[in-house]
NUVO-152033 format. One record per residue (C-alpha): residue in one letter; chain; x, y, z; residue number from 0. Coordinates in Angstrom, 3 decimals. Layout:
<sites>
+------+-------+----------+----------+----------+-----+
! rest ! kette !     east !    north !       up !  nr !
+------+-------+----------+----------+----------+-----+
!    A !     A !        X !        Y !        Z ! NUM !
...
+------+-------+----------+----------+----------+-----+
</sites>
This chain:
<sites>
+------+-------+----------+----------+----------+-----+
! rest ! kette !     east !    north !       up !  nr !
+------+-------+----------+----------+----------+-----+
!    X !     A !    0.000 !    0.000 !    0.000 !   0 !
!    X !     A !    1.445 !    3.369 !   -0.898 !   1 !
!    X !     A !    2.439 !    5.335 !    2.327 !   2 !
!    X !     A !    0.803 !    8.680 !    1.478 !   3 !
!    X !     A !   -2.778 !    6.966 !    1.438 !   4 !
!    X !     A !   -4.150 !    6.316 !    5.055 !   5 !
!    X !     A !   -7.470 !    4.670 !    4.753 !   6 !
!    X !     A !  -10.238 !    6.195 !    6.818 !   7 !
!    X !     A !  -11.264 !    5.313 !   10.369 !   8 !
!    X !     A !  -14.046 !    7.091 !   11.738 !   9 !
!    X !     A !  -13.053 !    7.011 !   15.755 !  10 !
!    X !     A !  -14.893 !    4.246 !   17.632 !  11 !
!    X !     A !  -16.708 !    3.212 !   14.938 !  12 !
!    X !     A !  -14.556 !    1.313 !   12.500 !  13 !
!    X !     A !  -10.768 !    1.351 !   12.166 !  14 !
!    X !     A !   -8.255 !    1.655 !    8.796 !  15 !
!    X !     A !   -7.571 !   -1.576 !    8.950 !  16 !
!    X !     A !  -11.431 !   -2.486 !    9.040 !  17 !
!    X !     A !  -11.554 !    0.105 !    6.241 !  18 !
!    X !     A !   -8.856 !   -1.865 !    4.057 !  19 !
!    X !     A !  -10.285 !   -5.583 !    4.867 !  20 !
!    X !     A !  -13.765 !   -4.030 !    3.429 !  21 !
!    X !     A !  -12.521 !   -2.767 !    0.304 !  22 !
!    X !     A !  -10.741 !   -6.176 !   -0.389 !  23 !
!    X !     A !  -13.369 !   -8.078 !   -0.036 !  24 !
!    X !     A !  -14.869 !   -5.530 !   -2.966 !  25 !
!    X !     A !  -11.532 !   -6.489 !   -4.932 !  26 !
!    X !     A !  -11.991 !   -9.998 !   -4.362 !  27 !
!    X !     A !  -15.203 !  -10.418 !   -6.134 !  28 !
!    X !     A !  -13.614 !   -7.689 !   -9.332 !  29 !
!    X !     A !  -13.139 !   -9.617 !  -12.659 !  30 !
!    X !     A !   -9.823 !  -10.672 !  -14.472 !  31 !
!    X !     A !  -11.017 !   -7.673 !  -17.052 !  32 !
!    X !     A !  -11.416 !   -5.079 !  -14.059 !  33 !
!    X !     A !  -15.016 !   -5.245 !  -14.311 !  34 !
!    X !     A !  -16.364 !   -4.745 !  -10.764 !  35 !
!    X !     A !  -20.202 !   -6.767 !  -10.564 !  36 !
!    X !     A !  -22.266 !   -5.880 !   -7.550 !  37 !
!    X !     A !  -22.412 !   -9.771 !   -6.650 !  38 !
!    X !     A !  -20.203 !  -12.740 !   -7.812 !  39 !
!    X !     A !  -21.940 !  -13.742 !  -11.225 !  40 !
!    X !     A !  -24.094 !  -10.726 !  -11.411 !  41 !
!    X !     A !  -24.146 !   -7.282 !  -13.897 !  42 !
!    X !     A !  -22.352 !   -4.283 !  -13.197 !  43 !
!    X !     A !  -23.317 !   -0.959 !  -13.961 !  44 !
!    X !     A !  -20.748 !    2.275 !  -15.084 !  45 !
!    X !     A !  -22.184 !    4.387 !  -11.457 !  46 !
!    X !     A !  -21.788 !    1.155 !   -9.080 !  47 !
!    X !     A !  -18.519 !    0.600 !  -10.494 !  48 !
!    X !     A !  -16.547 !    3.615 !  -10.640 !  49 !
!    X !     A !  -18.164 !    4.207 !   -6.767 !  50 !
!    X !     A !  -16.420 !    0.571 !   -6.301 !  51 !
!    X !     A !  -14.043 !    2.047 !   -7.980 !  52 !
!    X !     A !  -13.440 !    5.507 !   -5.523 !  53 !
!    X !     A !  -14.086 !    3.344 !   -2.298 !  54 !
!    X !     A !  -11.238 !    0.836 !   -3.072 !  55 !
!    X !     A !   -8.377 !    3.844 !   -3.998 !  56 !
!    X !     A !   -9.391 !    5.381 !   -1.098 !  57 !
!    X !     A !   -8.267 !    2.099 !    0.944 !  58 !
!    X !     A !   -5.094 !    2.238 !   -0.944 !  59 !
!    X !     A !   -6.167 !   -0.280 !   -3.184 !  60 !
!    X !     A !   -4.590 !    1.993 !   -6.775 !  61 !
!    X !     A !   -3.349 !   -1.303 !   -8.787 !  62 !
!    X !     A !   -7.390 !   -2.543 !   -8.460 !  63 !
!    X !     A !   -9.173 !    0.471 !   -8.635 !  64 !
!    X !     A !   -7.086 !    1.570 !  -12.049 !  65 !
!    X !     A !   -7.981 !   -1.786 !  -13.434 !  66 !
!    X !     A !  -11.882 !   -0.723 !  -13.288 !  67 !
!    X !     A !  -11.212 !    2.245 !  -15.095 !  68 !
!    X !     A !   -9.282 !    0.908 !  -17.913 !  69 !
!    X !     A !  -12.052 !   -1.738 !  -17.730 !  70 !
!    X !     A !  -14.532 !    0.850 !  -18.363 !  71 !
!    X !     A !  -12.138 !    2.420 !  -20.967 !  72 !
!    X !     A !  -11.978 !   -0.091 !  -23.161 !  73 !
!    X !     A !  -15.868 !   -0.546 !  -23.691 !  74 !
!    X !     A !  -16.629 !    2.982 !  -23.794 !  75 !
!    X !     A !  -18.793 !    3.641 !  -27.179 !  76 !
!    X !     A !  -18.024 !    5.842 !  -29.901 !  77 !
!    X !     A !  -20.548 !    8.265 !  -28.934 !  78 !
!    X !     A !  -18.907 !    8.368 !  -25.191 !  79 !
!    X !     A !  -21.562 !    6.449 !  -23.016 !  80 !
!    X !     A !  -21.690 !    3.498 !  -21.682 !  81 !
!    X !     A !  -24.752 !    0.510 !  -21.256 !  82 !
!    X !     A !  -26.787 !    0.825 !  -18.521 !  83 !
!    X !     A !  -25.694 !   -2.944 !  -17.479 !  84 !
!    X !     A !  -22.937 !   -5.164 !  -18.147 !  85 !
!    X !     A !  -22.136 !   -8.958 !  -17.443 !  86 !
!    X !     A !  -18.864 !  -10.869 !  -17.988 !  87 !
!    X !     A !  -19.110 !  -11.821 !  -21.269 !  88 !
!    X !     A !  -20.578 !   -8.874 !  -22.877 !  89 !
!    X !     A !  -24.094 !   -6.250 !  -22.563 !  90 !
!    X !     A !  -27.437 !   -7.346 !  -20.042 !  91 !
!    X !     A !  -29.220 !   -4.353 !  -20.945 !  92 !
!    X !     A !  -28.421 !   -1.427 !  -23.624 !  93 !
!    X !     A !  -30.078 !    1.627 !  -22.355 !  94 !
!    X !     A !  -28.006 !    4.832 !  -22.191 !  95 !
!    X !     A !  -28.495 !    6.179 !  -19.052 !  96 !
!    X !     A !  -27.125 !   10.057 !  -18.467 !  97 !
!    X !     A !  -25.990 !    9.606 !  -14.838 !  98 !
!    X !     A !  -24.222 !    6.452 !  -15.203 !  99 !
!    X !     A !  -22.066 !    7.932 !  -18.057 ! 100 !
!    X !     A !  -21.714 !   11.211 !  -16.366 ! 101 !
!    X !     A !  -20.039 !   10.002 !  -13.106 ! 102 !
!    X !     A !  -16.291 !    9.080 !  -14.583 ! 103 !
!    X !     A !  -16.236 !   12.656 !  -13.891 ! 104 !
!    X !     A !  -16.247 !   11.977 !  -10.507 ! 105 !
!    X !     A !  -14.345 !    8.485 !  -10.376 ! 106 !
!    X !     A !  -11.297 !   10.632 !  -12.299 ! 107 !
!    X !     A !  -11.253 !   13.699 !  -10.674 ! 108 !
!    X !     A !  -11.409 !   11.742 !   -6.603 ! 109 !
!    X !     A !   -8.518 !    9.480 !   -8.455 ! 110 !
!    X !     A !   -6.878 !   12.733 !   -9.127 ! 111 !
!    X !     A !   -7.295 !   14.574 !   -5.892 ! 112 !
!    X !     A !   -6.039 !   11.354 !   -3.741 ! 113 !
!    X !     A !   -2.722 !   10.366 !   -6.032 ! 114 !
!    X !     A !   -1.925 !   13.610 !   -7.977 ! 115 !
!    X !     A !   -1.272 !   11.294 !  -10.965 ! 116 !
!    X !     A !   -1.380 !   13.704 !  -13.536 ! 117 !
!    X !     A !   -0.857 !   11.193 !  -16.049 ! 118 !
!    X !     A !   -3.411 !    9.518 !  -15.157 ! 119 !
!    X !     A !   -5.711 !   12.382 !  -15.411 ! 120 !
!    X !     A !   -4.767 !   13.161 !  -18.980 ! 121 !
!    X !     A !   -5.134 !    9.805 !  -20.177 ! 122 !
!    X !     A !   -8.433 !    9.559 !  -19.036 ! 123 !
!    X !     A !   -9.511 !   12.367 !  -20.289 ! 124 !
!    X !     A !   -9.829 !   11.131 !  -23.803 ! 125 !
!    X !     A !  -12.683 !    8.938 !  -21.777 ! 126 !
!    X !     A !  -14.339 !   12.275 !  -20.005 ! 127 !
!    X !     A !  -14.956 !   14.463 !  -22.279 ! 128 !
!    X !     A !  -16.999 !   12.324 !  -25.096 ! 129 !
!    X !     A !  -18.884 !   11.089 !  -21.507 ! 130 !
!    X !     A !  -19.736 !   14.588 !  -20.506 ! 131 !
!    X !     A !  -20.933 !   15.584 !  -23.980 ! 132 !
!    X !     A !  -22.876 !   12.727 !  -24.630 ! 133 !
!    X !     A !  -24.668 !   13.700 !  -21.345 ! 134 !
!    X !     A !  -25.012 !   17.579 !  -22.313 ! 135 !
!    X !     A !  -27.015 !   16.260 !  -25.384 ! 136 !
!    X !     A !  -29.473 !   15.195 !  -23.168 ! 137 !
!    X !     A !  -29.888 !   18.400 !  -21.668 ! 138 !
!    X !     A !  -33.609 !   20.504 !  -22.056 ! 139 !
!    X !     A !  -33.607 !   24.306 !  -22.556 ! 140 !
!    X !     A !  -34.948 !   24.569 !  -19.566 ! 141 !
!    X !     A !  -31.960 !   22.453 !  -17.837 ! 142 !
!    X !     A !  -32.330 !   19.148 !  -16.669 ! 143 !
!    X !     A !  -30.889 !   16.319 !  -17.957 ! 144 !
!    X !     A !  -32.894 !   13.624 !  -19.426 ! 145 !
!    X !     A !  -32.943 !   10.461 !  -18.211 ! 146 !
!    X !     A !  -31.837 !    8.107 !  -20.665 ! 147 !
!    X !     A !  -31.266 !    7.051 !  -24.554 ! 148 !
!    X !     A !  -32.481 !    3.711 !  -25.816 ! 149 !
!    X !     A !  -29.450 !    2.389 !  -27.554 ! 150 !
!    X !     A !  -30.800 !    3.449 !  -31.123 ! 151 !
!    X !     A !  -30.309 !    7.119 !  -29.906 ! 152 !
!    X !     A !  -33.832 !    7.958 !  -29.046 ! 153 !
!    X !     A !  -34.214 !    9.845 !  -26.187 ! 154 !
!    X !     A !  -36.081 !    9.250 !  -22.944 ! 155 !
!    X !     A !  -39.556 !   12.055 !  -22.775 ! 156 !
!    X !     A !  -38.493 !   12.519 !  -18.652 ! 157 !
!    X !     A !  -35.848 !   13.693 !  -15.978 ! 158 !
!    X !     A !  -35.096 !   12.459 !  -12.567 ! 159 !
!    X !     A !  -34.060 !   14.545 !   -9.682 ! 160 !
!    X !     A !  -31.886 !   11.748 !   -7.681 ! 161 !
!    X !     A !  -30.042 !   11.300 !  -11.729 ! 162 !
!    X !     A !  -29.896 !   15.013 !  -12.346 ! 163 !
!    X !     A !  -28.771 !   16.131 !   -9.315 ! 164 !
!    X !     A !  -25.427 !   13.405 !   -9.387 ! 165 !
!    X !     A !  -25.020 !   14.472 !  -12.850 ! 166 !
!    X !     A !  -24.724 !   17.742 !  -10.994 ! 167 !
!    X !     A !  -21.820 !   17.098 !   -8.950 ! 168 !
!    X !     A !  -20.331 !   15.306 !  -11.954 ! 169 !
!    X !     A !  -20.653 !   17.961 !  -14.421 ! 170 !
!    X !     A !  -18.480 !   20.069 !  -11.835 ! 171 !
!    X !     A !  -15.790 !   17.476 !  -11.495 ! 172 !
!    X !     A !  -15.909 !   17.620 !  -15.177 ! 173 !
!    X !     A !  -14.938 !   21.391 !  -15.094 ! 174 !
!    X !     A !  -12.403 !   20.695 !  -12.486 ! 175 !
!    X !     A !  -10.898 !   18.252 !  -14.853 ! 176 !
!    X !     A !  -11.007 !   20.547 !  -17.328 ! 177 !
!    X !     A !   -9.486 !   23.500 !  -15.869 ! 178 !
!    X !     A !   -6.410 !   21.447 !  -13.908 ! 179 !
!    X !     A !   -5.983 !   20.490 !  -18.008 ! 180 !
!    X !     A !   -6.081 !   24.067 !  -19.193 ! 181 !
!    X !     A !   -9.015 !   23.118 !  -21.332 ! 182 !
!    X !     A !  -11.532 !   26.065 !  -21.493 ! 183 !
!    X !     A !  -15.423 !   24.400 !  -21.591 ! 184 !
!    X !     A !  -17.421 !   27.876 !  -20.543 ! 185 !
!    X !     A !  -20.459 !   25.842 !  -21.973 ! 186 !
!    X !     A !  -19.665 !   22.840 !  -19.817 ! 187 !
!    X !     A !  -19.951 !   25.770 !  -16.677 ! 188 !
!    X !     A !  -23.215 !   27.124 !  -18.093 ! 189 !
!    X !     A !  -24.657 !   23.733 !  -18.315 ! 190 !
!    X !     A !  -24.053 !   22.568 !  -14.544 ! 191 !
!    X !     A !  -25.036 !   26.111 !  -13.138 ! 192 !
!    X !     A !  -28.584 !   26.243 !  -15.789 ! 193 !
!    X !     A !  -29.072 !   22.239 !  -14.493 ! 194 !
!    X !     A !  -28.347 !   23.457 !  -10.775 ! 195 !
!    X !     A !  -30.779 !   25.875 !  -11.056 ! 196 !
!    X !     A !  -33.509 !   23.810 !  -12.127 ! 197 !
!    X !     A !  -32.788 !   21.501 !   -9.213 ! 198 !
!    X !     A !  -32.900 !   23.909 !   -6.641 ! 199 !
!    X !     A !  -36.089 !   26.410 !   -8.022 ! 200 !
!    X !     A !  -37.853 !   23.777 !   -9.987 ! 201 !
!    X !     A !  -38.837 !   20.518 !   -8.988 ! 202 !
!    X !     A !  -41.450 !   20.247 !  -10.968 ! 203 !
!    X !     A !  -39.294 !   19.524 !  -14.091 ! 204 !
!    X !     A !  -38.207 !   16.022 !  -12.714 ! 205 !
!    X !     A !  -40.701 !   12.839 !  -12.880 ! 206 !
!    X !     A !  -42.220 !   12.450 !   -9.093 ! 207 !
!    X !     A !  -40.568 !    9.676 !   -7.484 ! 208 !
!    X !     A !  -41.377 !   10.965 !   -4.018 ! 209 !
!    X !     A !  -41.585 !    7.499 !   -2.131 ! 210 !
!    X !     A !  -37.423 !    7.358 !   -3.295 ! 211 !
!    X !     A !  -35.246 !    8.259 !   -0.083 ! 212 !
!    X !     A !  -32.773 !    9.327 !   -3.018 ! 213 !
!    X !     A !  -34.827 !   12.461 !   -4.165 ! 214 !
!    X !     A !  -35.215 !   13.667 !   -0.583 ! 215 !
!    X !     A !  -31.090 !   13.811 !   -0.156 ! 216 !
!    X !     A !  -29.581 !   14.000 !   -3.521 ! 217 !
!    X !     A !  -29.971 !   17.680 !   -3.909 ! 218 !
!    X !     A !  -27.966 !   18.552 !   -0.891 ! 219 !
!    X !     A !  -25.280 !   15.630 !   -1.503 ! 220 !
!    X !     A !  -24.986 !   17.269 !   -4.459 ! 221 !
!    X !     A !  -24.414 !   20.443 !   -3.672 ! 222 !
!    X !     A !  -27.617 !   21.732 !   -5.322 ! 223 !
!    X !     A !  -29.289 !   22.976 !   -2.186 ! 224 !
!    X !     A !  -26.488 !   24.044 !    0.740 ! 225 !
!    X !     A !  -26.497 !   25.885 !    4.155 ! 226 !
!    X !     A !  -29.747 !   26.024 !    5.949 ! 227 !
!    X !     A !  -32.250 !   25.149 !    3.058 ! 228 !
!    X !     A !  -30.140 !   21.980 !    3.033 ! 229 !
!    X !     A !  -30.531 !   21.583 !    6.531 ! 230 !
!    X !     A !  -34.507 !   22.383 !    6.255 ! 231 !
!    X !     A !  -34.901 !   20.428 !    3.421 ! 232 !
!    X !     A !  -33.338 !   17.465 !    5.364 ! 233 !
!    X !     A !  -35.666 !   17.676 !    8.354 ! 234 !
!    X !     A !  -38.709 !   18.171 !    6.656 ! 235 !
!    X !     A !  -38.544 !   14.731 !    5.252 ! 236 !
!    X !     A !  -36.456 !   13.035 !    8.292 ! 237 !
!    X !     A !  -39.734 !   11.338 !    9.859 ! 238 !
!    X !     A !  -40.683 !   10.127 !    6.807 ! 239 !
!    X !     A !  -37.174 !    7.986 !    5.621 ! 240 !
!    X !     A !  -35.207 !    7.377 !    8.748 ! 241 !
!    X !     A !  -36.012 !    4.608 !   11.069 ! 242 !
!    X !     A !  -34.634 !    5.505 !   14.095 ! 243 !
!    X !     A !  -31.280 !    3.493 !   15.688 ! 244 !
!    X !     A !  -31.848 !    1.206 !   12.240 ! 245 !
!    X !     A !  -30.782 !    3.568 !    9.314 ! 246 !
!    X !     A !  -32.609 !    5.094 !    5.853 ! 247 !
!    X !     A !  -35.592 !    3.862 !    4.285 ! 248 !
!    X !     A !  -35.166 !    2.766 !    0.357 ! 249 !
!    X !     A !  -38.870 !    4.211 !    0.006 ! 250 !
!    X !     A !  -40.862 !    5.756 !    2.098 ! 251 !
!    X !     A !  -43.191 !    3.147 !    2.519 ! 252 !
!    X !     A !  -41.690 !   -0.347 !    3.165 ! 253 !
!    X !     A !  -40.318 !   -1.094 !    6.632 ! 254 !
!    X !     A !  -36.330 !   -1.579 !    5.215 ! 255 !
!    X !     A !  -33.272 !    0.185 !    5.114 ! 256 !
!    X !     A !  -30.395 !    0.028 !    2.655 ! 257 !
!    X !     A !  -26.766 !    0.839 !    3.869 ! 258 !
!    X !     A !  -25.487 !    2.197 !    0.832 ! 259 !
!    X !     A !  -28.508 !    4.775 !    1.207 ! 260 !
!    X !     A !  -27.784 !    5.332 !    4.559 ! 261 !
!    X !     A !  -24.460 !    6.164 !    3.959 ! 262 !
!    X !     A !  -25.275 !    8.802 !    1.504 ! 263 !
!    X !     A !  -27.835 !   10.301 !    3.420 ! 264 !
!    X !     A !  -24.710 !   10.560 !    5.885 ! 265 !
!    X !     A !  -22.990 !   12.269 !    3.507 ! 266 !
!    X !     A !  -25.859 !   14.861 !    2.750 ! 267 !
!    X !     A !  -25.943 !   15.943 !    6.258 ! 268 !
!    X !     A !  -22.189 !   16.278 !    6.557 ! 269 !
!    X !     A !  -23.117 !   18.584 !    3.225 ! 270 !
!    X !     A !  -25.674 !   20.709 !    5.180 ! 271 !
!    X !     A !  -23.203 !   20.971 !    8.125 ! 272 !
!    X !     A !  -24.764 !   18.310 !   10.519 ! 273 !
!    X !     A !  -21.805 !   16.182 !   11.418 ! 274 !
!    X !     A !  -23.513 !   14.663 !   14.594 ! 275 !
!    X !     A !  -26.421 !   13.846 !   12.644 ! 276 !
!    X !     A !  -23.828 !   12.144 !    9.831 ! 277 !
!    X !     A !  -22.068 !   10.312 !   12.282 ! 278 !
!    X !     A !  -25.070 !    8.855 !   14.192 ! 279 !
!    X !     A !  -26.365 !    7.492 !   10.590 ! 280 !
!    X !     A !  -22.939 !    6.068 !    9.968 ! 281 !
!    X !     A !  -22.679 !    4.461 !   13.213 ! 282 !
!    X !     A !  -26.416 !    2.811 !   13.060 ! 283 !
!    X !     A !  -25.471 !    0.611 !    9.974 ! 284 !
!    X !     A !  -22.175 !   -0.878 !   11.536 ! 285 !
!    X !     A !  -24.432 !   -3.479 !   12.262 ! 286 !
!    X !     A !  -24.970 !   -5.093 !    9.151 ! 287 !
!    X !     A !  -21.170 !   -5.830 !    8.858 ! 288 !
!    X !     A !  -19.620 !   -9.061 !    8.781 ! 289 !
!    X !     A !  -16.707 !  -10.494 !   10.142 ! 290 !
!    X !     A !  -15.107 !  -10.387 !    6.468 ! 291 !
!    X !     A !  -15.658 !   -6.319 !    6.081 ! 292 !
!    X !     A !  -19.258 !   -7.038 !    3.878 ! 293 !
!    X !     A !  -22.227 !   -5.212 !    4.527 ! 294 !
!    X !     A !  -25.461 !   -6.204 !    3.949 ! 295 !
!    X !     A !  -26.870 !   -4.731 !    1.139 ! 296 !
!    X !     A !  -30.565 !   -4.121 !    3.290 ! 297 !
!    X !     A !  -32.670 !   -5.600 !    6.191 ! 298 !
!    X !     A !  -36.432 !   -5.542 !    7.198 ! 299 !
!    X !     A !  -37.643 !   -4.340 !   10.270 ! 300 !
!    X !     A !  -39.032 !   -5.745 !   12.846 ! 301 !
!    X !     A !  -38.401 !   -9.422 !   10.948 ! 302 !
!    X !     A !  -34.481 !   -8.540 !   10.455 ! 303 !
!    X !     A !  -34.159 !  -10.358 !    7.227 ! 304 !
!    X !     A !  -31.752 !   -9.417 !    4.939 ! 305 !
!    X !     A !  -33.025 !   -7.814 !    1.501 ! 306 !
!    X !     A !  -32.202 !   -8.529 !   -1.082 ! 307 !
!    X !     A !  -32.063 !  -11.840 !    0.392 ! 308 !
!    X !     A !  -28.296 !  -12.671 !    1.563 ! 309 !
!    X !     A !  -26.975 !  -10.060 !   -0.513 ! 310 !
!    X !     A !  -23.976 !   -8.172 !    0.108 ! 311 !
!    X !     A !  -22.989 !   -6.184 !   -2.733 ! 312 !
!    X !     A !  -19.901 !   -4.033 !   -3.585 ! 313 !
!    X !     A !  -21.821 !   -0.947 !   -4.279 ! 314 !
!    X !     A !  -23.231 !   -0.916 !   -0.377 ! 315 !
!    X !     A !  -19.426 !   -1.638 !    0.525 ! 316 !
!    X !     A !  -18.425 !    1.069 !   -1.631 ! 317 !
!    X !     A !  -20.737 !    3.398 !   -0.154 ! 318 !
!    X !     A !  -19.596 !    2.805 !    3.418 ! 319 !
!    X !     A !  -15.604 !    3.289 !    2.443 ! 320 !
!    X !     A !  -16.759 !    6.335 !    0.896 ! 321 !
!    X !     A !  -18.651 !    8.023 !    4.088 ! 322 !
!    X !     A !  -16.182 !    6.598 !    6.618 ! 323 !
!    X !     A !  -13.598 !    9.211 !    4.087 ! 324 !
!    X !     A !  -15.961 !   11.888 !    4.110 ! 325 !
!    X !     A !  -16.181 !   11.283 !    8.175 ! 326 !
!    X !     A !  -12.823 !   11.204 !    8.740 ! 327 !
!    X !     A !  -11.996 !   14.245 !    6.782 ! 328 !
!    X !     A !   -8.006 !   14.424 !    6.693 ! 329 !
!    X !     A !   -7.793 !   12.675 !    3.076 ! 330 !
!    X !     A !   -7.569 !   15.132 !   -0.532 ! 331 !
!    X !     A !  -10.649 !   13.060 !   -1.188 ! 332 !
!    X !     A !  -12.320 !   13.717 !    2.352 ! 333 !
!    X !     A !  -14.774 !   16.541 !    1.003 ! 334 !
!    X !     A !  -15.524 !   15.697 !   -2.334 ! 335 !
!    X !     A !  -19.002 !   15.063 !   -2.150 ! 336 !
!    X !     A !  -19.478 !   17.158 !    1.291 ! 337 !
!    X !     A !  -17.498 !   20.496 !    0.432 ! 338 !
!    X !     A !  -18.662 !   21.811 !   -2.643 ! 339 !
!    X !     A !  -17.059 !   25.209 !   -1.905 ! 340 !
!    X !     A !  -13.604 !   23.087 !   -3.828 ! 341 !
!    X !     A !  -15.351 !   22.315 !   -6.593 ! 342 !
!    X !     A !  -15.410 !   25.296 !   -9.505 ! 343 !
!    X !     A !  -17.985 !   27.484 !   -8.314 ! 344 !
!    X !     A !  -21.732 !   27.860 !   -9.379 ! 345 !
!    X !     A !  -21.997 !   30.238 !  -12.349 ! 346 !
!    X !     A !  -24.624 !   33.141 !  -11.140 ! 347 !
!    X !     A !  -27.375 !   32.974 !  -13.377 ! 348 !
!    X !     A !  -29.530 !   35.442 !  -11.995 ! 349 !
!    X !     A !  -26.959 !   38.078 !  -11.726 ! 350 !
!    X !     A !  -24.969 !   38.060 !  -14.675 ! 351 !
!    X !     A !  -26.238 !   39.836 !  -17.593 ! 352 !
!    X !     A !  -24.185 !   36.756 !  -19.848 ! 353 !
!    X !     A !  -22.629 !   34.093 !  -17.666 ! 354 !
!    X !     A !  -19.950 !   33.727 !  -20.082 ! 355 !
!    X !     A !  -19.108 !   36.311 !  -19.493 ! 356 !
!    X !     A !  -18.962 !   35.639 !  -15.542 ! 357 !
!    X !     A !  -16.406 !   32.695 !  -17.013 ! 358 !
!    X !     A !  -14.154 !   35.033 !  -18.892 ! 359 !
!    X !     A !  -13.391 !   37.316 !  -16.278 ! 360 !
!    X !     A !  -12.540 !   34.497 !  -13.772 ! 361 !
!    X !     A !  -10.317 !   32.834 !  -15.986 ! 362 !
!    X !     A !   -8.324 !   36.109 !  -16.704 ! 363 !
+------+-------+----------+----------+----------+-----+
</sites>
C-alpha cells in the first residue's frame, strides 16, 4: 500500500484496517477484465462501479481500482456512453443512461485529488470528455438532464431529480478536470449552473418519485441545495425515511433500510453541516457488517431479514468506504461530495447579464 494513502477510520466506529479488509473483499469479487459486478456472477453498472471504484483507492487499493477504469475504458462507445448494465461476457441491458455515463467525472477527478497522478488524469480524459458531452445532449432548454437514450439514440420524454442532481456534482468534477488540463469548456460551466438551477427552483421539471429516499437527499449531496435550506430540506422529510437506531428507508413506505442509502444520506448531512447527525447514521449501519468487512446490502424491520435476500454487494461496501472518508476528513478526497465550496464554483445565473461572461473574467 502506498504510504501517502491512510485509509479512513471514523473514531470508535470502525478502524483503517477495518476500512482496508472491506474494500478487499470488494476487490476480491472484481473480474480478471477489471469489471467490478455488484455480486459474484451478477451485472455491473458504469455508477456502481466507478463508486467501487473511488471506495477501493481510497483504501489504498490503486493497482485494483485503475484496473476498473481501464475496464470501463476499453468498452466505452463511440458516442462516449456506456450501457446501462454489463455482465462478464458482454451487454445485459443497452439503455443509455445520463448519470451512469456522467459520473467518470467523478471516479477521475477523486482518483486525481487522492494520487496527484497527472498522467493519469490526462489519459483519461480522452474517456471524459466524449462522456460529458454525450450527457449535455441530453440536456432541455430549460436544464435538466434527461434520463436516458435507448441504444438506437432515441431519447427518454423525462428527468429524474436523484439522476440530475449526481449528474450535478459530476458535471463540476468535469470542469475541475477541465481547468487542472487548461481546457476552457465555458459551456460545460453554463450547463451545470442552468441544471443546478432547475434543481434547486424547480422541482417540478423532474418525474415524481417521491416514495425514493434518493430524491429527498440527492440535492444537498450534491451540492444543489447548501447551508440552511439543506438543513430544512433534510428535516422536513427526516420522519418520513429514517427509522430511528436502524438507518434510511429505500422508500418511504416499506419497513427496510439500505446501507449504501444510509451512507449517503450521511454524507448529505455532513453537506448541510450536521456532522452529529452524519455520524449517528454512519454508526447505526455498523451493524450489518460481517466479520469479512461485507455489509449487507438491506434488512427488514421488525423481521431482520436481509433484503435482497443474503446479498452483500460491492456498491453498499463502496458506499460505506466512501462516508467513513468523508467522516474522517483528513484525506484530498475527504470533502468531495461534502465540500462543494472546492469544486469550480456555481456560475450566477440570476446576476450576470451573460454568464460567459462571468467565465471570462474568472479565468483572466
Amino acid at each position: 500500500m502506498p504510504a501517502e494513502i491512510t485509509p479512513p477510520a471514523v473514531s470508535g466506529l470502525v478502524t483503517g484496517p477495518d476500512m482496508v479488509a472491506t474494500a478487499e473483499a470488494i476487490v476480491e469479487w472484481q473480474l480478471p477484465n477489471g469489471m467490478i459486478p455488484w455480486v459474484p456472477g451478477g451485472h455491473a453498472d458504469p455508477w456502481n462501479h466507478v463508486e467501487a471504484a473511488m471506495a477501493v483507492a481510497s483504501a489504498g487499493l490503486l493497482t485494483e481500482a485503475e484496473r476498473a477504469y481501464d475496464w470501463l475504458r476499453s468498452i466505452q462507445r463511440p458516442d462516449g456512453s456506456w450501457h446501462q448494465y454489463y455482465l462478464a461476457d458482454g451487454v445485459e441491458q443497452d439503455k443509455l443512461d445520463a448519470n451512469t455515463v456522467a459520473y467518470i467525472a467523478t471516479g477521475v477527478y477523486h482518483h486525481w485529488l487522492l494520487t496527484g497522478d497527472r498522467g493519469f488524469l490526462e489519459e483519461m480524459w480522452a474517456v471524459v470528455e466524449p462522456a460529458i458531452e454525450f450527457v449535455l445532449d441530453l440536456q432541455t432548454p430549460r436544464g435538466e438532464i434527461l434520463w436516458a437514450r435507448h441504444a438506437d439514440g432515441t431519447p427518454w420524454s423525462f428527468a429524474l431529480l436523484t439522476g440530475s442532481s449526481s449528474i450535478c456534482h459530476s458535471l463540476r468534477c468535469a470542469v475541475a478536470i477541465a481547468i487542472e488540463l487548461g481546457h476552457d469548456r465555458p459551456d460545460w460551466e453554463l450547463s451545470v449552473a442552468q441544471l443546478a438551477h432547475v434543481i434547486e427552483h424547480e422541482p417540478d421539471a423532474f418525474a415524481p418519485k417521491h416514495r425514493w429516499a434518493m430524491d429527498w437527499y440527492y440535492p444537498i449531496l450534491a451540492g444543489a441545495i447548501t447551508d440552511q435550506r439543506a438543513r430544512d430540506h433534510l428535516a422536513e422529510r427526516w420522519d418520513t425515511f429514517v427509522m430511528p437506531g436502524k438507518g434510511v428507508r429505500c422508500v418511504s413506505d416499506r419497513p427496510w433500510i439500505t446501507v449504501a442509502e444510509t451512507c449517503e444520506c450521511s454524507l448529505a448531512h455532513l453537506a448541510a453541516g450536521e456532522t452529529d447527525k452524519a455520524r449517528e447514521l454512519f454508526g447505526w449501519i455498523q451493524d450489518q457488517r460481517d466479520d469479512a468487512g461485507r455489509y449487507w446490502t438491506g434488512n427488514v424491520y421488525p423481521e431482520e431479514i436481509h433484503f435482497p435476500e443474503d446479498e452483500q454487494s460491492t456498491y453498499t461496501a463502496a458506499a460505506v468506504i466512501l462516508a467513513a472518508d468523508a467522516l474522517d476528513g483528513t484525506s484530498p478526497t475527504a470533502g468531495l461530495f461534502t465540500d462543494h465550496d472546492r469544486l469550480p464554483p456555481l456560475l450566477a445565473l440570476d446576476t450576470a447579464e451573460d454568464p460567459l461572461d462571468e467565465v471570462t473574467d474568472r479565468r483572466s
